[in-house]
C-alpha positions as CSV (number, residue, x, y, z in Angstrom):
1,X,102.5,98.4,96.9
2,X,105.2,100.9,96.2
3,X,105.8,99.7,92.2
4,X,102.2,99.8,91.6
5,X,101.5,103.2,93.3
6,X,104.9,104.7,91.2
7,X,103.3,102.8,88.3
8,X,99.9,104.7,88.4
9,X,101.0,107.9,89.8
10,X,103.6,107.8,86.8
11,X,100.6,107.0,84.1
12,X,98.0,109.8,85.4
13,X,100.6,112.6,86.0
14,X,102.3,111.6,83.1
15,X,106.1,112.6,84.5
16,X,108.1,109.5,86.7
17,X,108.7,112.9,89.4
18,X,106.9,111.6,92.7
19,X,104.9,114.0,94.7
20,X,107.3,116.4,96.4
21,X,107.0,118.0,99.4
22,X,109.3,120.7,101.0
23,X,109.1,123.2,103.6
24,X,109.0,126.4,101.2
25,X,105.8,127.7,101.1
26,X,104.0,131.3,100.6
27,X,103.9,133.7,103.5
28,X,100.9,135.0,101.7
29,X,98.4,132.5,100.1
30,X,97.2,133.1,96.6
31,X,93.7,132.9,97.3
32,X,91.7,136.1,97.0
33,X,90.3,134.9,93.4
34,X,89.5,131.7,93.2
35,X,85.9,130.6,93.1
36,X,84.2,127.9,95.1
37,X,86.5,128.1,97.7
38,X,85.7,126.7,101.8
39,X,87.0,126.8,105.0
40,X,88.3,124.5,107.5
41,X,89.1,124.7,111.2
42,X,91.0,122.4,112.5
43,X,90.1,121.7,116.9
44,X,92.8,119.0,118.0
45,X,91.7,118.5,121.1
46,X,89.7,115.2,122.7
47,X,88.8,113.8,126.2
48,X,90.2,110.6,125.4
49,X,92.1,109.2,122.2
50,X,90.5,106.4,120.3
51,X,93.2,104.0,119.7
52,X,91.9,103.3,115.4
53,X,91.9,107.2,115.1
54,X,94.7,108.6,113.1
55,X,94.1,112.1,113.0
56,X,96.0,115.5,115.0
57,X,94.6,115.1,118.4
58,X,95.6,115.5,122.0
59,X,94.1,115.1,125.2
60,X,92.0,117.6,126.5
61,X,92.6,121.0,128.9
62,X,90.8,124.0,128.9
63,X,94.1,125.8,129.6
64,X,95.4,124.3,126.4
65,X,92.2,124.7,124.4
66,X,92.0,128.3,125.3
67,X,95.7,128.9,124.5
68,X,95.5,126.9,121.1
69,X,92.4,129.1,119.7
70,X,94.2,132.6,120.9
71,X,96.8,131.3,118.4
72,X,94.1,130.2,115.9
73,X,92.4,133.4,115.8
74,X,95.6,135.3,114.8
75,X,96.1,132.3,112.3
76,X,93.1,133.3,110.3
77,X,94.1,137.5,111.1
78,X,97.3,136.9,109.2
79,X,95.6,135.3,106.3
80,X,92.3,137.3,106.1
81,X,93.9,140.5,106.7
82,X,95.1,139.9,102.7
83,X,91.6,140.6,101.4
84,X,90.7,144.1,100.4
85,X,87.2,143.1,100.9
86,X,84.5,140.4,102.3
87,X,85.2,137.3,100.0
88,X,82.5,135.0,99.7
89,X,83.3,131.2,100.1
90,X,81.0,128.3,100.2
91,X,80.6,126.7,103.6
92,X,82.9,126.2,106.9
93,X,83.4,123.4,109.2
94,X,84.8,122.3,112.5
95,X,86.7,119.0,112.3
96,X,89.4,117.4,114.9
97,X,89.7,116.0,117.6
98,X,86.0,117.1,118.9
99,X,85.2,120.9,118.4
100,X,82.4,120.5,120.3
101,X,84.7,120.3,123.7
102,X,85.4,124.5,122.1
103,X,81.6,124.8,121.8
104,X,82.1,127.9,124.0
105,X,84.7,129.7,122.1
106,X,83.9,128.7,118.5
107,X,81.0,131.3,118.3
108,X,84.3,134.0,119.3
109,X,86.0,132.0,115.8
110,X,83.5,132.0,113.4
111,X,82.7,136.0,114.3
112,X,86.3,136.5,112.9
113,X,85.9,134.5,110.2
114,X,83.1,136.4,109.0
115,X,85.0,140.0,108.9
116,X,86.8,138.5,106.1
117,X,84.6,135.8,104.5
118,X,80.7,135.6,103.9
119,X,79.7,131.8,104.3
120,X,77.2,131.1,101.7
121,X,76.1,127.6,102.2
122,X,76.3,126.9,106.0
123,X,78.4,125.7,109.3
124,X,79.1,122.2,109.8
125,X,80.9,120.9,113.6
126,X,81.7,117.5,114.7
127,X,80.7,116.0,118.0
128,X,81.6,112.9,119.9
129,X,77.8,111.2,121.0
130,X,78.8,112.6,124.8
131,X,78.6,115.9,123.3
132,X,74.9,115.8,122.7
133,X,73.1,117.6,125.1
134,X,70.7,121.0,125.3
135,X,73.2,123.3,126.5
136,X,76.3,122.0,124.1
137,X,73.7,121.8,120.8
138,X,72.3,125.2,122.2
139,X,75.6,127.0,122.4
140,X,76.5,125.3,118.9
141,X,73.4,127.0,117.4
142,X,73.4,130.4,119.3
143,X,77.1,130.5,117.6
144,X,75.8,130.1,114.1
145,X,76.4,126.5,113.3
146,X,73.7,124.9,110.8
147,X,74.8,121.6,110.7
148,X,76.4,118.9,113.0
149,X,78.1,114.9,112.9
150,X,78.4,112.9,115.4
151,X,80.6,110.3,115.2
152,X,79.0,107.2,116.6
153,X,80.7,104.5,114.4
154,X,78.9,102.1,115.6
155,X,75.1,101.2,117.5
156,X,76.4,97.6,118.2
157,X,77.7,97.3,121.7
158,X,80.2,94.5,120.4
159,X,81.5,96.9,117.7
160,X,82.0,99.9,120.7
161,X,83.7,97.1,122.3
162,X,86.0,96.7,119.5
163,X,86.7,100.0,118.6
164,X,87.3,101.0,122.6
165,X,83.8,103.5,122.9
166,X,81.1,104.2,125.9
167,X,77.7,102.8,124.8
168,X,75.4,105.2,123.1
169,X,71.9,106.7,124.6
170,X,70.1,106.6,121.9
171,X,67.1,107.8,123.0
172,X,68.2,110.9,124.8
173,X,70.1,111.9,121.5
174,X,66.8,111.6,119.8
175,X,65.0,113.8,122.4
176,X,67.9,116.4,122.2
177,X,67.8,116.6,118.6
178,X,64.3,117.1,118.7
179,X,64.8,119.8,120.9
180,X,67.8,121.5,119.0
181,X,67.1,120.9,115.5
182,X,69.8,121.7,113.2
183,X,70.0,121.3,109.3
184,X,71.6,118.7,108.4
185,X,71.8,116.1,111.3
186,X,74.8,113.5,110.3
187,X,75.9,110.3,111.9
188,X,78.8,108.8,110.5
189,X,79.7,105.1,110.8
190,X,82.3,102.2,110.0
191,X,81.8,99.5,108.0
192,X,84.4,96.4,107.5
193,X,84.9,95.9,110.9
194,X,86.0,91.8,112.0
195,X,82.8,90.2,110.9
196,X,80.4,93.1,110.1
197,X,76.9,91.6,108.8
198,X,74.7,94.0,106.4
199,X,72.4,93.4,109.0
200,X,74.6,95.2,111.8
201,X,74.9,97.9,109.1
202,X,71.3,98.4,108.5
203,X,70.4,98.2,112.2
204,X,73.1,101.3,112.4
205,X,71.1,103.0,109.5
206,X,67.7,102.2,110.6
207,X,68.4,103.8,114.3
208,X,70.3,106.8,112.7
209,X,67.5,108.0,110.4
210,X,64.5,106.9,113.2
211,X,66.3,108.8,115.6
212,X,67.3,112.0,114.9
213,X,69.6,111.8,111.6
214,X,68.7,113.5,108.1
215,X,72.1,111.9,106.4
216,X,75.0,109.0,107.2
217,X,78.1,108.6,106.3
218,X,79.4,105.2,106.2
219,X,83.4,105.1,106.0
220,X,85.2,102.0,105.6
221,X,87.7,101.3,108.5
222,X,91.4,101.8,107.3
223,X,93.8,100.4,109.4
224,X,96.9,102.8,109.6
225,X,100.3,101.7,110.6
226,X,100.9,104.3,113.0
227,X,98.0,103.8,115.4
228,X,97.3,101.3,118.1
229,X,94.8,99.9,116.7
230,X,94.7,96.0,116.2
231,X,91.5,95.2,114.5
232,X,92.3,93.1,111.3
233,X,91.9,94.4,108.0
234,X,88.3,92.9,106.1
235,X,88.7,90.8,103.2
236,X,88.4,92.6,100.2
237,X,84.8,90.1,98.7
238,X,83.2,91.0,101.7
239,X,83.9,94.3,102.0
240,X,82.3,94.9,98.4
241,X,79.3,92.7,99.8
242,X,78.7,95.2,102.6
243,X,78.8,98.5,100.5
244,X,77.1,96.9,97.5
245,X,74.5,95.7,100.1
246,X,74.8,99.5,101.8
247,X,73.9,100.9,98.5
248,X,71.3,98.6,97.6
249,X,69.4,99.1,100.7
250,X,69.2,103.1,101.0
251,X,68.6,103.2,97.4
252,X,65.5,100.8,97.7
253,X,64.3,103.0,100.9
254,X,64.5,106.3,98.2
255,X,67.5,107.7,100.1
256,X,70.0,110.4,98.4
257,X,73.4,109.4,97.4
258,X,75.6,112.6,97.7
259,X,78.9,110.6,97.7
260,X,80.9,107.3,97.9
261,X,79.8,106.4,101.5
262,X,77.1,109.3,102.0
263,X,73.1,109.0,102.4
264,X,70.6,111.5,103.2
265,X,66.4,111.0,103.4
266,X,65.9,114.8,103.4
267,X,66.6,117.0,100.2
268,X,69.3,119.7,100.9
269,X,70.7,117.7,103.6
270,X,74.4,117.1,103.6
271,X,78.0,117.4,104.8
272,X,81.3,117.1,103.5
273,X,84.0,119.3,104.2
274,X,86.4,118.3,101.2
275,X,84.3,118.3,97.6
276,X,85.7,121.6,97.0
277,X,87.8,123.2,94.2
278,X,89.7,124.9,97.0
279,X,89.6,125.6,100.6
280,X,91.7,127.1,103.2
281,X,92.6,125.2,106.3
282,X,93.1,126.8,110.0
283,X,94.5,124.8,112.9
284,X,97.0,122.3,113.0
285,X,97.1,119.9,110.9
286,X,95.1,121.6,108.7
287,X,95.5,121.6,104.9
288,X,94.7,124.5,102.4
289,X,94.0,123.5,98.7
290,X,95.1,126.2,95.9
291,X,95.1,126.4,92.3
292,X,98.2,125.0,91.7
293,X,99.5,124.2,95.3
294,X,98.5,122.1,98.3
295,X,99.8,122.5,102.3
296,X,99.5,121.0,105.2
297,X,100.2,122.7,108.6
298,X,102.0,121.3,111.3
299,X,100.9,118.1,113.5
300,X,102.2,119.7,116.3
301,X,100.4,122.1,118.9
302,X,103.2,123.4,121.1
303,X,105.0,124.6,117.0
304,X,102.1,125.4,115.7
305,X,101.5,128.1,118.7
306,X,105.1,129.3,118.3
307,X,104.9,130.0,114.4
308,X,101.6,132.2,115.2
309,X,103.2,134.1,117.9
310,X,106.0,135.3,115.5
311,X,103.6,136.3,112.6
312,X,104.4,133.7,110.6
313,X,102.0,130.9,108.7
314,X,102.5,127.7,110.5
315,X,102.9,125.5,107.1
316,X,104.9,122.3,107.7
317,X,104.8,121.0,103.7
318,X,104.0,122.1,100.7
319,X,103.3,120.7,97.3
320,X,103.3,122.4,93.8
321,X,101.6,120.6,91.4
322,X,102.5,120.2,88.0
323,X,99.4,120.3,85.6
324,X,98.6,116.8,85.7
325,X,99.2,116.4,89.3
326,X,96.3,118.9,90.2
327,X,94.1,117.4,87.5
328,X,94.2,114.2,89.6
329,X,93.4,115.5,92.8
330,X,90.7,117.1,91.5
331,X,89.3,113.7,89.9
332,X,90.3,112.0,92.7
333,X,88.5,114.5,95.1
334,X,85.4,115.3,92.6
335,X,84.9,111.5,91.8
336,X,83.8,111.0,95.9
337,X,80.5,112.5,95.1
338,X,80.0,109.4,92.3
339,X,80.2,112.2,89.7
340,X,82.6,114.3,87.2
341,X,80.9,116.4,85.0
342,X,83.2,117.6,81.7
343,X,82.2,120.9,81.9
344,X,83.4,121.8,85.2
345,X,86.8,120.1,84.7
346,X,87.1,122.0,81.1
347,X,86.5,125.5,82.8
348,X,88.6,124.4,85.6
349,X,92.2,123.2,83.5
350,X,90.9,125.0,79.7
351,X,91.3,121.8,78.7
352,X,88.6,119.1,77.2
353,X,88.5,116.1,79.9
354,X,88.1,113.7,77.2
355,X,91.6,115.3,75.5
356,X,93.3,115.2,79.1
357,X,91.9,111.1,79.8
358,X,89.9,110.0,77.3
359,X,91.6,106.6,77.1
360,X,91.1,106.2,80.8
361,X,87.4,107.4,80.6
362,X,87.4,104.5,78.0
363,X,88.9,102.0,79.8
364,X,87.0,102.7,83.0
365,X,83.4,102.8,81.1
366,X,84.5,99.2,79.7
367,X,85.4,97.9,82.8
368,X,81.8,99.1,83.7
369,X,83.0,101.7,86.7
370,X,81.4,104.3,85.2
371,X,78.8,105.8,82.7
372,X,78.3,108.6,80.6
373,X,75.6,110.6,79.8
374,X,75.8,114.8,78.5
375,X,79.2,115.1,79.8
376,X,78.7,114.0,83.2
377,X,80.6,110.7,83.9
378,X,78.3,108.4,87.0
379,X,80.1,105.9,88.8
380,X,78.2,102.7,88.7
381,X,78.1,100.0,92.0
382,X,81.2,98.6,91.1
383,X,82.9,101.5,90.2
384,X,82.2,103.0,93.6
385,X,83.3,100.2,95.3
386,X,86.6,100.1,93.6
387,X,87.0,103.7,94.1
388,X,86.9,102.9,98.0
389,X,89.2,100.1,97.2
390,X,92.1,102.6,95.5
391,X,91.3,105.1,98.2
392,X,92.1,102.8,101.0
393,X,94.9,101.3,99.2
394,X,96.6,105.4,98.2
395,X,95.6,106.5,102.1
396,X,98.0,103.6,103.0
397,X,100.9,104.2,100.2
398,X,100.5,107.7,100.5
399,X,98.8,109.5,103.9
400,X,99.7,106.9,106.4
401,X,103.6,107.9,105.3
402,X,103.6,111.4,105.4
403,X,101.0,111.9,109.0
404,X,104.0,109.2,110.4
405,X,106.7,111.6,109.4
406,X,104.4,114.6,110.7
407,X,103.7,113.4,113.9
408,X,106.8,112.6,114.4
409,X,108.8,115.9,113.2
410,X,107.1,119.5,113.1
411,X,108.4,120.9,110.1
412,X,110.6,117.8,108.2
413,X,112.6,119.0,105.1
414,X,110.8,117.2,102.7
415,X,108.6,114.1,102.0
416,X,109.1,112.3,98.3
417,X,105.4,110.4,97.9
């Protein structure tokens, strides 16, 4: 895995320097003009740990909960107080760990967000399914949140089994839903679990959009090395059955495709917290994507707390990219909504897309992954599916290795990827 990562990572960045992270970063982020840029709040904090779930997370206290967003509020003073005036950025959302256990404090966040950003395009929380009731979706709502996911990952009682979760109530998420609406309403699922069927799939899909849901995500399971997890892996023919036969089926029932593993049956209805060109992150664990660098906080909550109550950003890594570097993350991070479109990437780099990778826009319209019409490069079926294929196969060679260091060591020197 490692020679063919170094192999690729080599040919796209065009320099044999890996990825290098260190623990120098800038007290004060360059942000204040870059365009299309969101936000990100990071909530750490769960009831219980799923065992296949690999990001920052710890149980649950209100003690620790209240003490971790005192910390997070000054987080976002230290970096907002930079801005002369209101900057506007495109959308914010909640992710963790389950936000939704905060539901009473993250009205008391967003407020402080917005003295030094105006959200233009919505708020988006997760939720476990035991977090949907009236009085949780209610608070959620009265605090300014426009958009919700829950995170069942599965309707099948012998995938909940599996994958160590209580049995969903469907139909009293339905009637709260109908009570609270919100909008966008998004369920996320996995596919390639140990003998998935399309028709366990579609079951999923059919109940999510008949009860309650305006948009899905369905993420294939990746199995990380540092979890507890023990579900096997899904072989690789029939995990392209199951998203071809995904994609097949919401196309055929008219549904919107807004990115690799994302359907919506409602116009305007959607939710993804990274197809940005930049975004701050607040929170541990949470990452911030610049123009030319990238940073990741620290995993841990006890440090994290410590580097806010001394003034100081709690940045664990850094990276600065080299030109070619950035251009793949954004490629990489563009092509998850199935498109690229020239134009964007010219003004973006001031450089033609087809000068930067023409040969690999070749190849790949050869190998029939994508097509091209007016500057806008589609991914086709197969290209989508190998797309999830490379993902899974860089999350292992690349984000499994540097959460284990993280999880392990607050602020480590540096990480070579």
């Amino acid at each position: 895995m490692s020679f063919i990562t170094n192999i690729t990572r080599t040919w796209l960045t065009r320099t044999p320097k890996p990825f290098l992270f260190t623990n120098e970063y800038d007290q004060m982020l360059p942000f204040t003009e870059l365009e299309n840029l969101g936000l990100y709040v990071h909530i750490p904090f769960c009831k219980s740990i799923c065992k296949f779930c690999p990001y920052c997370k710890e149980i649950y206290t209100k003690e620790k909960c209240d003490t971790y967003i005192d910390a997070l509020l000054n987080e976002i003073q230290i970096v907002g107080s930079r801005l002369k005036y209101k900057k506007r950025v495109t959308s914010l959302y909640f992710g963790g760990g389950t936000p939704a256990l905060a539901a009473d404090r993250l009205g008391e966040i967003i407020s402080v967000l917005k003295r030094y950003f105006i959200i233009t395009e919505g708020i988006g929380a997760e939720l476990h399914p035991e977090n949907v009731t009236v009085s949780t979706l209610q608070t959620l709502k009265d605090a300014g949140i426009t958009k919700i996911s829950i995170g069942i990952q599965s309707f099948q009682p012998k995938y909940q089994k599996i994958l160590g979760r209580k049995t969903v109530d469907t139909e009293k998420i339905a009637q709260v839903l109908e009570q609270i609406p919100f909008e966008t309403v998004s369920m996320d699922f996995i596919f390639a679990l140990p003998q998935q069927t399309f028709a366990d799939l579609k079951n999923d899909i059919d109940i999510a959009f008949s009860h309650g849901a305006n948009h899905i995500a369905v993420y294939p399971f990746i199995d990380f090395t540092f979890t507890e997890s023990r579900v096997p892996a899904m072989a690789k023919k029939e995990k392209r059955s199951l998203l071809d036969s995904i994609t097949e089926y919401c196309s055929k029932k008219g549904y919107h495709r807004d990115s690799i593993w994302t359907f919506s049956n409602t116009k305007g209805a959607k939710y993804s917290s990274m197809t940005r060109d930049h975004f701050l992150g607040f929170g541990c664990s949470a990452t911030t994507l610049l123009k030319d660098s990238f940073k990741i906080n620290t995993f841990s909550v006890e440090e994290y707390c410590k580097r806010i109550e001394s003034r100081k950003l709690p940045t664990s890594l850094t990276i600065r990219f080299t030109k070619y570097q950035r251009m793949v993350y954004y490629l990489f991070w563009t092509a998850y909504s199935t498109k690229v479109d020239s134009r964007d990437f010219e003004r973006f780099f001031d450089i033609p897309l087809q000068k930067a990778y023409g040969f690999e826009l070749l190849i790949a319209k050869m190998l029939g992954f994508i097509t091209e019409k007016d500057g806008v490069y589609t991914m086709t079926k197969k290209g989508a599916f190998y797309y999830h294929y490379y993902e899974n196969f860089y999350t292992l060679a690349y984000i499994d290795k540097m959460w284990s260091v993280m999880r392990k060591e607050a602020f480590p020197k540096e990480i070579q990827l």
